[in-house]
C-alpha positions in Angstrom: -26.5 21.8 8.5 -25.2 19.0 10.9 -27.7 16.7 10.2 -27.2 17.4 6.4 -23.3 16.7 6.4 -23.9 13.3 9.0 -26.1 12.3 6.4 -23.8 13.0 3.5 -21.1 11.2 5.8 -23.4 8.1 6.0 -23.9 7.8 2.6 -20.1 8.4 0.4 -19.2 5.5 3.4 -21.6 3.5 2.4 -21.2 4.0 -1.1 -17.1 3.3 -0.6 -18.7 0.0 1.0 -21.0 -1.1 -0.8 -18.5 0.0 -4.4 -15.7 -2.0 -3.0 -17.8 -4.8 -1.9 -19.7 -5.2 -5.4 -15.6 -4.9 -6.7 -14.6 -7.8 -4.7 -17.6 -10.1 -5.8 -17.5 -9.7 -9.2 -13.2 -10.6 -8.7 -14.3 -13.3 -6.5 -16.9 -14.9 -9.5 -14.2 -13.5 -12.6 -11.6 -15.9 -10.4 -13.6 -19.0 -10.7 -13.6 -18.9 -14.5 -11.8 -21.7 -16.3 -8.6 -21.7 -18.2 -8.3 -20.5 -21.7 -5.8 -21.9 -24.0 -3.3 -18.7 -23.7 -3.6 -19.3 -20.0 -3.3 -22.8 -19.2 0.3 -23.0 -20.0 0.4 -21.3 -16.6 -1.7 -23.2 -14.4 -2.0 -27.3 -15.0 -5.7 -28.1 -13.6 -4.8 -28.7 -9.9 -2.6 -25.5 -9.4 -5.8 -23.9 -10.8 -8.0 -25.1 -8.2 -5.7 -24.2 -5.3 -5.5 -20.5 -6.8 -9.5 -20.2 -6.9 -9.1 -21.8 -3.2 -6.6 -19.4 -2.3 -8.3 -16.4 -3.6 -11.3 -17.4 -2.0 -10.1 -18.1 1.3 -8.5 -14.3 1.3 -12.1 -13.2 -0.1 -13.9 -13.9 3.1 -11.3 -13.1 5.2 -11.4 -9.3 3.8 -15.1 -9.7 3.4 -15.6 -10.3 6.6 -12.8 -7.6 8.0 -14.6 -5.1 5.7 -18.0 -5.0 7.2 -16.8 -5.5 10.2 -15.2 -2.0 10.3 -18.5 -1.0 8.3 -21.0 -1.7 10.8 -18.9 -0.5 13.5 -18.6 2.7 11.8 -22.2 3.1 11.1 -22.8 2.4 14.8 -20.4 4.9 15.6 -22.0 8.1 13.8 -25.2 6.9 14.7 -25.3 7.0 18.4 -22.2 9.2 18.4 -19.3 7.3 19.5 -17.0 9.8 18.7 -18.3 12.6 20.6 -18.6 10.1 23.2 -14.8 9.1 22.7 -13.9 13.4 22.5 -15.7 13.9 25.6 -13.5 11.3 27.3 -10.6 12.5 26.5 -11.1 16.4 27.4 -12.3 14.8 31.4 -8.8 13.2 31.1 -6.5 16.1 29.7 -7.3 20.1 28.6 -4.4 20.7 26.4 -5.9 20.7 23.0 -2.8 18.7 21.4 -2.6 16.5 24.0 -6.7 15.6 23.4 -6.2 15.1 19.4 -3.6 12.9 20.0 -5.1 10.8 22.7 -8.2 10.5 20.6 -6.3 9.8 17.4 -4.2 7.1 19.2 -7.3 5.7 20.8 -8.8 5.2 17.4 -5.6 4.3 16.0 -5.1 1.5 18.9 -9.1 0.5 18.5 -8.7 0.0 15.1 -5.5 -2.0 15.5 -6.9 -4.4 17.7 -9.9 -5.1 16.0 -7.8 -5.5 12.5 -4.9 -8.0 14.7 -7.4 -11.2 14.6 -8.0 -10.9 10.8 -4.2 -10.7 9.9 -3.2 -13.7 12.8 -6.0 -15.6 11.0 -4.2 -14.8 7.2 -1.2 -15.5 8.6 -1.1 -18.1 10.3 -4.3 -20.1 9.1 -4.7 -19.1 5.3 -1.1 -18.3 4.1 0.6 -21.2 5.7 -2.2 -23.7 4.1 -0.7 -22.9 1.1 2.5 -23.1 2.0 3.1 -19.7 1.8 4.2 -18.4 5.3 7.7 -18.9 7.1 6.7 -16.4 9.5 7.1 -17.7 13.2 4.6 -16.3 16.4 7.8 -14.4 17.4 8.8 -12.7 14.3 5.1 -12.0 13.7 5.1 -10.9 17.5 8.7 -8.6 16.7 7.5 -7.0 13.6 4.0 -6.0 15.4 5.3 -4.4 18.0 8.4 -2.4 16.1 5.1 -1.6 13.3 3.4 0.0 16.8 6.7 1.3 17.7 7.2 3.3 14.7 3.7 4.4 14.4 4.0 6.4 17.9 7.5 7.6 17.6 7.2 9.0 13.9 3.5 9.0 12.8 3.2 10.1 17.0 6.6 13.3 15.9 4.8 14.3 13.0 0.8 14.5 14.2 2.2 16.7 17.3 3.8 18.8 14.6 0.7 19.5 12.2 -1.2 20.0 15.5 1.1 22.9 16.9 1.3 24.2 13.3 -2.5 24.3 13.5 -2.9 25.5 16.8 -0.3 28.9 16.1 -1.1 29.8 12.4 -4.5 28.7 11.8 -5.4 30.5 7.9 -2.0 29.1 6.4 -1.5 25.9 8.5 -2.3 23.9 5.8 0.4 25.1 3.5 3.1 24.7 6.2 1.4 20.9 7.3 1.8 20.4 3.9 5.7 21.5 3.3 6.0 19.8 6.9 5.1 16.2 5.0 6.7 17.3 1.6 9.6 17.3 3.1 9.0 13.8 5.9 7.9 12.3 2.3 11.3 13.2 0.5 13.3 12.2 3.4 11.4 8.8 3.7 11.5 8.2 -0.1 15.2 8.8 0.0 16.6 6.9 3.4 13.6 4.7 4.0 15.3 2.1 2.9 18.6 2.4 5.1 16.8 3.4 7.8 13.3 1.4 8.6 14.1 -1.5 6.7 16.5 -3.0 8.5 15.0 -3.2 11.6 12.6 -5.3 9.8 14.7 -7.4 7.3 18.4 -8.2 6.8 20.3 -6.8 3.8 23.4 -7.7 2.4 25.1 -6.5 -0.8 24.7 -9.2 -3.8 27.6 -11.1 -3.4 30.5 -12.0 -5.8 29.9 -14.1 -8.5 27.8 -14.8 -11.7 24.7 -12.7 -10.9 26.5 -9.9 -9.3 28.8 -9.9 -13.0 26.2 -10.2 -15.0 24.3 -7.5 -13.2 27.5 -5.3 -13.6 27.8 -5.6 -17.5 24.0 -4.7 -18.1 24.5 -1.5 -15.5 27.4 -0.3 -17.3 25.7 -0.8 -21.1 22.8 1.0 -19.8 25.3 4.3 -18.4 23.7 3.1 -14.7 25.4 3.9 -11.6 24.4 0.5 -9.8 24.3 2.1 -6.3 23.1 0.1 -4.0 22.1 -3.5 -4.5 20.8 -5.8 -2.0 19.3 -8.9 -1.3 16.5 -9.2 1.7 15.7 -12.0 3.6 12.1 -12.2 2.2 11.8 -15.8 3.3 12.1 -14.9 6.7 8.4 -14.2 6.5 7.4 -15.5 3.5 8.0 -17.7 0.1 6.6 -15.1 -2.7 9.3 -14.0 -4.5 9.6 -10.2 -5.6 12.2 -6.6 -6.2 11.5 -3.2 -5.3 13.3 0.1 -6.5 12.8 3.4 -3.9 14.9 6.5 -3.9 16.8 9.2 -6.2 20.4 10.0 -7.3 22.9 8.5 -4.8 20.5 7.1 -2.3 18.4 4.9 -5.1 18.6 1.3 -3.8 17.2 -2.1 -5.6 16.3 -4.5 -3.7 15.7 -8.2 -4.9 14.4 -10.2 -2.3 15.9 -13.9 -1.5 13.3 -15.9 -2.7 13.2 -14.4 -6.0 17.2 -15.5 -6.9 15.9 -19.0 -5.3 13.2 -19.6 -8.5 15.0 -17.8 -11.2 17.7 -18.1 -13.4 20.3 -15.7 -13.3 19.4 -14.0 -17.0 15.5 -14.0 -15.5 16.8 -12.1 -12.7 18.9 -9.6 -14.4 16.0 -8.7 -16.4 13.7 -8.3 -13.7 16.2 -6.0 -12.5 16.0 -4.2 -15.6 12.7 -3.4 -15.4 13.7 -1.8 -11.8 16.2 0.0 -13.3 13.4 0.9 -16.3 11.5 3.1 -13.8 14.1 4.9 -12.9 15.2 5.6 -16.5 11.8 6.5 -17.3 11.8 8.7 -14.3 8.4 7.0 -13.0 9.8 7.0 -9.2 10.1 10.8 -9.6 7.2 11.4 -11.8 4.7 9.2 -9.1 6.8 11.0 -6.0 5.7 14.5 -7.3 2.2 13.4 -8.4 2.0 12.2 -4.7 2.6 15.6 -3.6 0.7 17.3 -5.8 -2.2 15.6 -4.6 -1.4 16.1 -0.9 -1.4 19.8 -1.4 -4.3 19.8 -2.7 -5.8 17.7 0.3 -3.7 19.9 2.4 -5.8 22.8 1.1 -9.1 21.6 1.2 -8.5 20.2 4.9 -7.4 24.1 5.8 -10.3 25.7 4.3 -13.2 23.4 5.5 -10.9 22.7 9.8 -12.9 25.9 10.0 -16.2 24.5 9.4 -17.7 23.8 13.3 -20.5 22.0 12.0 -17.8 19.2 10.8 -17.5 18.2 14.5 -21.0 19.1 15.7 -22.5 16.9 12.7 -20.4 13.5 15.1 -22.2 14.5 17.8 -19.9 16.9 19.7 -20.8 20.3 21.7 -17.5 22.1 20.2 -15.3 22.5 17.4 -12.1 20.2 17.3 -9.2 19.5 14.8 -9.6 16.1 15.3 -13.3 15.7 14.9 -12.8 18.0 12.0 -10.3 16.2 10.3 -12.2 12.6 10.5 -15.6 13.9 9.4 -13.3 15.4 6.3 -11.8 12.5 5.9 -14.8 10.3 5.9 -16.8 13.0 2.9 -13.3 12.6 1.0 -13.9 8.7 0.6 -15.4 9.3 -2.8 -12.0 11.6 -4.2 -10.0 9.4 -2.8 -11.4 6.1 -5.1 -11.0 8.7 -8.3 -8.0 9.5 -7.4 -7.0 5.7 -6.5 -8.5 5.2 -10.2 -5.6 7.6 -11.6 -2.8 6.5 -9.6 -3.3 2.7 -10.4 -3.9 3.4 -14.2 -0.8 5.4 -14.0 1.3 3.0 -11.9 -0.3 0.4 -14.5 1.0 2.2 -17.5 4.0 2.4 -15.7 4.8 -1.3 -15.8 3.8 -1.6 -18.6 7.1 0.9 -19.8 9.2 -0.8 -17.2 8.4 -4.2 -19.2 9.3 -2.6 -22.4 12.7 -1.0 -21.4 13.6 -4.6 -20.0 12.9 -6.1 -23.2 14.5 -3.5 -25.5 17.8 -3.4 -23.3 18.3 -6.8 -22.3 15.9 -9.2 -23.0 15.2 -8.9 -26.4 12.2 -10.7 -27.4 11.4 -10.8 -23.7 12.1 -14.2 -23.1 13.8 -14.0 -19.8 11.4 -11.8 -17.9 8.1 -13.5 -19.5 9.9 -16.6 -17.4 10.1 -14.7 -14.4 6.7 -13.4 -14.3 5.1 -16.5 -15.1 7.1 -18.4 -11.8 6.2 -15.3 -9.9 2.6 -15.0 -10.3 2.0 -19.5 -10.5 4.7 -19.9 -7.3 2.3 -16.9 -5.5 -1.0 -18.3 -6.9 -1.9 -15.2 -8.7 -5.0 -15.0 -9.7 -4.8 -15.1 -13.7 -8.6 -13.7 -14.4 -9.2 -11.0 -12.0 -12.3 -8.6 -13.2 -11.6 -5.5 -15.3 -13.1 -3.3 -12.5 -11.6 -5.1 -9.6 -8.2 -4.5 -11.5 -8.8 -0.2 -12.2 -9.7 0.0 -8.1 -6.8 -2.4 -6.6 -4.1 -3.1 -9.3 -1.1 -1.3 -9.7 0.9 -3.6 -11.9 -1.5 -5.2 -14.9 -2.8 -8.6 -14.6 -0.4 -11.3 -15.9 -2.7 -12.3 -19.0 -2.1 -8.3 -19.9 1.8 -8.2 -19.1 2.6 -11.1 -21.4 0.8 -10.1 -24.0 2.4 -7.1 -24.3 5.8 -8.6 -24.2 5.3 -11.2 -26.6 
């Protein structure tokens, strides 16, 4: 049976591969078409160019990240890397917790450092050729090390906690694991913002004055307690302009982000903010949160019932059953659910946007003047890419393509 479920791991990852590989081609050669007429209101000729360039240059760089990772993975469950790295870390440690998460942060580390060149290189090489990145070694430096930070003080919290949970209650772990991230999910979703943003980014409360009023007058029309409103110090890192909406009740929070009130007008604005505000009319942060978790439970389950498969960690090569060895090989034969279930969240987010769009227009911008303005300055100003491939869209996109968005707003 081991060899049967190493070979079905070997294949669904390099079907996921060789899918998302195929994906990214056929964007890369749907990118190089020319302008239509509907289009080239957009782009003059030049601009056009620098956006093929642009998405090009990013093309190779994930190109090559992608089978980089790739190879390295086939090497690994070919000549057992894995069982290699297991038996490592039980001649360093015997406490079954304390093994997982040494081999999860070894991986975790392993795959940080080997991801660290790629993102200097987009950073620093790619994004600032196209005048793109304000990021500075040190804040690139800062934001690296609070990312790492982070990921071993929470991610570090919550791993130790699914591993006790797993360790004590074995045939109904999954259900509390499960409540366990429900409820680190709802807390994130709700104080995220407050919390982990700031060490990260400056906020401040739109200030008094035109935008703020007019901001004001919309909220009330629409019945919307305005919360809380800030503006973040995007171009600390970046000039691509952009607004976000996250949490529920009390705690929701929109933030616009500096760069955005830098290329827009104030009525653009506004009715970018209004299709914030559109989602959480619609209730699409709520309906997305629970569909998130809904599909976590289900994971949850299917993680539970197969942990107590041993040939999951004999198939990588080790002697003994593990949680962690477990868990990867699961991981690696969900690959295929996961795309399908990317395929519905994007279409859904996709639709989403689409609504968002329309309770923008129908509230505030009628006709949709103002926020076909704003899209179009932020997806030229970013270098959007205004033809990407109709199958490259399902698996990545979770907003529609431009073309799409003002077409349904005119």
């Amino acid at each position: 049976m081991e060899t049967w479920i190493l070979g079905a791991i070997t294949f669904f990852v390099a079907l996921d591969y060789g899918i998302n590989t195929f994906v990214d081609f056929l964007n890369h050669r749907s990118s190089k078409r020319p302008l239509d007429s509907e289009l080239s209101e957009l782009y003059d000729e030049k601009e056009h160019r620098r956006s093929v360039e642009y998405q090009a240059a990013n093309y190779k760089v994930s190109f090559i990240s992608s089978t980089l990772f790739f190879v390295l993975l086939i090497l690994a469950l070919t000549y057992e890397w894995f069982a290699a790295l297991d038996s490592f870390v039980r001649e360093q440690w015997s406490n079954e917790i304390v093994i997982s998460l040494a081999f999860i942060g070894i991986l975790t580390l392993f795959s940080n450092l080997i991801s660290l060149p790629f993102g200097i290189y987009s950073t620093f090489k790619v994004e600032a050729k196209y005048g793109f990145n304000k990021s500075t070694v040190v804040t690139f430096v800062s934001d690296l090390i609070k990312g790492l930070l982070l990921t071993l003080v929470i991610g570090g919290a919550l791993l130790t906690a699914v591993l006790w949970i797993y360790q004590e209650l074995r045939s109904t772990f999954w259900l509390w694991a499960w409540l366990l991230f429900a409820g680190f999910s709802l807390f994130f979703f709700m104080f995220g913002t407050k919390l982990i943003l700031p060490l990260f980014n400056k906020l401040t409360p739109v200030p008094d004055g035109e935008l703020r009023s007019e901001v004001e007058r919309y909220c009330a029309s629409q019945g919307y307690s305005l919360g809380k409103l800030f503006v973040m110090d995007g171009s600390k890192r970046s000039t691509k302009a952009n607004a976000f909406f996250t949490g529920l009740g009390k705690s929701k929070t929109i933030v616009l982000f500096d760069t955005l009130l830098e290329k827009l007008s104030t009525k653009e604005v506004v009715a970018v903010l209004a299709h914030e505000i559109g989602h959480y009319k619609r209730k699409h942060t709520l309906s997305m949160f629970l569909l998130s978790n809904l599909q976590t439970f289900v994971l949850f389950a299917l993680l539970g019932w197969l942990l107590g498969v041993e040939e999951l960690s004999t198939a990588l090569g080790a002697s003994e059953s593990s949680f962690h060895l477990s868990a990867l090989a699961f991981f690696l034969l969900f690959s295929p659910v996961s795309m399908l279930l990317g395929l519905l969240n994007n279409g859904l987010s996709r639709r989403n946007e689409y609504q968002a769009d329309d309770f923008a227009r129908e509230t505030y911008d009628e006709g949709g003047a103002f926020l076909r303005e704003a899209l179009k300055k932020i997806s030229t100003d970013a270098l959007a890419n205004l033809s990407p491939h109709p199958l490259y869209v399902a698996v990545n996109y979770t907003h529609p393509p431009i073309r799409e968005r003002l077409r349904n707003l005119a």
